[in-house]
C-alpha positions in Angstrom: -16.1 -2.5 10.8 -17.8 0.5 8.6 -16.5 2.5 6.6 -12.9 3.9 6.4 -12.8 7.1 7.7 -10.2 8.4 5.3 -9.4 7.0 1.7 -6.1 7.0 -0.4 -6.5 7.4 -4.3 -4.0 8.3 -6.8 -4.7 10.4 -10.0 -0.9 9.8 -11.2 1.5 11.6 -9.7 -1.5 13.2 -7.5 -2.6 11.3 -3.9 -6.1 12.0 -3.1 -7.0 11.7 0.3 -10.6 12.0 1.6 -12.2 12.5 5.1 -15.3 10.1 5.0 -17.0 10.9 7.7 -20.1 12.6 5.6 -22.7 12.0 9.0 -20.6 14.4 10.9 -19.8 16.9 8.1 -16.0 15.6 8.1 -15.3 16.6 11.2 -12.1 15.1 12.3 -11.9 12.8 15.3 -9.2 10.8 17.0 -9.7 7.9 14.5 -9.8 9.6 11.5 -6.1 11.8 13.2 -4.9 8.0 13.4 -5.2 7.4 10.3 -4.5 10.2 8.5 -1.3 10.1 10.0 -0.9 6.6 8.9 -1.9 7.6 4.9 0.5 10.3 5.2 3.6 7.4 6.2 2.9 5.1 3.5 3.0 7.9 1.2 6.1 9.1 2.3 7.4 5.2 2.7 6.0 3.2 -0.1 5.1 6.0 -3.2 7.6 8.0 -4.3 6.1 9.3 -7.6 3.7 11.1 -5.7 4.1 14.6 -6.4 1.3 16.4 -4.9 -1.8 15.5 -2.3 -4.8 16.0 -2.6 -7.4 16.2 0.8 -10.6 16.5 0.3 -13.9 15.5 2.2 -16.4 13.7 0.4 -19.6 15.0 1.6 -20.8 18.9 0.5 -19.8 20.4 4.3 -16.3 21.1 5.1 -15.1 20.8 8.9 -14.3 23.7 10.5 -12.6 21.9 13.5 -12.6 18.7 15.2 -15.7 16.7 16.8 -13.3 15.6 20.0 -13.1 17.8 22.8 -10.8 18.7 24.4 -7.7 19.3 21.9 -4.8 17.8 22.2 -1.4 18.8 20.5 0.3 16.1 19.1 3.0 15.3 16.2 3.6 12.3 13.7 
């Protein structure tokens, strides 16, 4: 499998998330929704110290929307 498509870090109290998708400027996709969403759980499950998040891409573009067409509505 590549790369993970988003990261978890902690700085402290701080989470840092990251969109790594750098070929596609960050753009968000189904997989990277996934597991965001997934990031997000364990920090709410399994860490709470965390104080404050941190999301981030880690390329020099930031997404202005998603790379999957068509949108879809959806909630955690």
């Amino acid at each position: 499998m590549g790369e993970e498509l988003i990261t978890l870090e902690f700085d402290g109290p701080v989470a840092i998330i990251s969109n790594n998708r750098p070929s596609k400027h960050n753009a968000a996709n189904d997989a990277m929704d996934t597991r965001l969403w997934e990031v997000l759980r364990t920090l709410h499950d399994e860490h709470p110290e965390v104080r404050a998040i941190l999301w981030r891409g880690t390329a020099t573009a930031v997404p202005s929307s998603s790379s999957r067409c068509p949108r879809r509505s959806w909630s955690p």
